[in-house]
C-alpha positions as CSV (number, residue, x, y, z in Angstrom):
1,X,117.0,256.3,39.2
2,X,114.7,258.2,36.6
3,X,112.5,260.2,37.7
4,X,109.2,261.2,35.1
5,X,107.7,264.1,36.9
6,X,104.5,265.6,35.8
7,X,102.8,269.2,35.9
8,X,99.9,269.3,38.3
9,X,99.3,272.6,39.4
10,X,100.6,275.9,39.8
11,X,99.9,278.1,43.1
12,X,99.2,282.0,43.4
13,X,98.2,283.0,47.2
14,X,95.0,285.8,46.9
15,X,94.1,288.5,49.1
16,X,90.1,288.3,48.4
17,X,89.0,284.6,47.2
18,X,85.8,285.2,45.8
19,X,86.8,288.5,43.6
20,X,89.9,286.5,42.2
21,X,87.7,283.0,41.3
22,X,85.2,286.0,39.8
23,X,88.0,287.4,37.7
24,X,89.4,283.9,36.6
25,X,85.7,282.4,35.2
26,X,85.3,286.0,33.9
27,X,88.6,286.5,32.5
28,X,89.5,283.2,31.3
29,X,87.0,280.4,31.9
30,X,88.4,278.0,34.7
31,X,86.2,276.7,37.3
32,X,86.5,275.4,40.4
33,X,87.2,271.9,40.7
34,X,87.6,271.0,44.5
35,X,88.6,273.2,47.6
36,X,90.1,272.8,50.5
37,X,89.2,274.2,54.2
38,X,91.4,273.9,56.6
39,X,89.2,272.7,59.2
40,X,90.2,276.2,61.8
41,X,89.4,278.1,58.8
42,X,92.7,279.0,58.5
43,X,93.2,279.0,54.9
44,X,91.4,278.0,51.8
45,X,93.0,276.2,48.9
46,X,90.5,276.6,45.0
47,X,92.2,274.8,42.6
48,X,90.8,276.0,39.1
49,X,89.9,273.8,36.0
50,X,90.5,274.6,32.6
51,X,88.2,271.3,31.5
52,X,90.6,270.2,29.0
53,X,94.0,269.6,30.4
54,X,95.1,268.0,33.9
55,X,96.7,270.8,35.0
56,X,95.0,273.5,37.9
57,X,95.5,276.2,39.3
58,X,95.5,276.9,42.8
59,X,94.1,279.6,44.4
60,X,95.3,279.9,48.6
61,X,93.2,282.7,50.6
62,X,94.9,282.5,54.1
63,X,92.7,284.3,56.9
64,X,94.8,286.5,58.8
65,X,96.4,288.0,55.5
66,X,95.4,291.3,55.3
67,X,97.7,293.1,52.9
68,X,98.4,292.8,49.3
69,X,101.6,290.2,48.6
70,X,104.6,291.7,47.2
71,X,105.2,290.6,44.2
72,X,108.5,291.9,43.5
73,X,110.6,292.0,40.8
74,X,110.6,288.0,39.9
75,X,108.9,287.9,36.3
76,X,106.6,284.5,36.9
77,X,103.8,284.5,35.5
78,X,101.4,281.6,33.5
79,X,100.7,281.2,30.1
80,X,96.8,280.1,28.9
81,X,96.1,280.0,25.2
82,X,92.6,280.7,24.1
83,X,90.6,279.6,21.3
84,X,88.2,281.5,18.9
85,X,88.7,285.5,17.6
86,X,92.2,286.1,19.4
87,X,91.9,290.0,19.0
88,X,88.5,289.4,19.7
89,X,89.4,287.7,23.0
90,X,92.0,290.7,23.5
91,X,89.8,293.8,22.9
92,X,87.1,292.0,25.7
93,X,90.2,292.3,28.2
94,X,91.0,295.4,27.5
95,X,87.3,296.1,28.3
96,X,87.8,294.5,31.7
97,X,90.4,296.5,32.1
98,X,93.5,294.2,32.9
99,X,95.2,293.9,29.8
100,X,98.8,295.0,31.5
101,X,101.7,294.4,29.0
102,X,101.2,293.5,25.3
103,X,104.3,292.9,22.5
104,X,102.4,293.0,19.1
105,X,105.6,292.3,17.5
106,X,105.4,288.7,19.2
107,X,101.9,289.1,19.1
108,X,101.3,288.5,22.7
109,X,99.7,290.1,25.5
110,X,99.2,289.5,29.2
111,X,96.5,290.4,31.8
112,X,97.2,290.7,35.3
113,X,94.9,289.3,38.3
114,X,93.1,290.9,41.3
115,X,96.1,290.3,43.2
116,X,98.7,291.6,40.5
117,X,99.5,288.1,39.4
118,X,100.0,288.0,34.8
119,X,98.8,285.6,33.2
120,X,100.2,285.4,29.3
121,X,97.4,285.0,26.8
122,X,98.1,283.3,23.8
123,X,96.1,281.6,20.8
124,X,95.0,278.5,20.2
125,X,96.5,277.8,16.7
């Protein structure tokens, strides 16, 4: 048997829901697309549109979490490419503050989320 599998989304869990959709319209653009409540109020699943692609990403606030996740030392994170003035699109995260890491040899950079998450940002072209 072949299996074909296809992206669909890509999951980080966030301490305060509303401050990390904020950051990711502000930050980047996506949108919310659909949510999810579970019906205790348990948990909330946002899965976040670019408006171009298929792929989402989901956003899970869980109720009784009340301290930040650990991280840790495993290097994930999720690549977006952007189009327009790229150091344009650069210096306006640096204004937001969460421009974390950037290689200008490779000419790259990455910003991180409310919640510590990086996202790499790349250009368009």
């Amino acid at each position: 048997m072949e299996i074909k599998g296809r992206f669909e989304h890509f999951n980080f869990n966030v301490l305060n829901l509303e401050k990390s959709l904020e950051f990711y319209d502000k930050a980047l653009g996506l949108k919310e697309a659909r949510r999810k409540v579970a019906q205790d109020g348990s948990f909330i699943l946002v899965y976040l549109t670019d408006g171009v692609t298929g792929f989402s990403l989901e956003l899970t606030w869980i109720r009784d979490r009340k301290e930040p996740y650990n991280l840790g030392d495993n290097e994930i994170h999720i690549c977006l490419r952007v189009p327009g003035d790229y150091d344009e699109t650069r210096k306006y995260h640096k204004e937001m503050g969460c421009v974390c890491y950037e290689n200008t040899d490779m000419g790259l950079y990455f910003i991180n989320d409310p919640d510590g998450y990086w996202i790499e940002v790349l250009p368009l072209k």
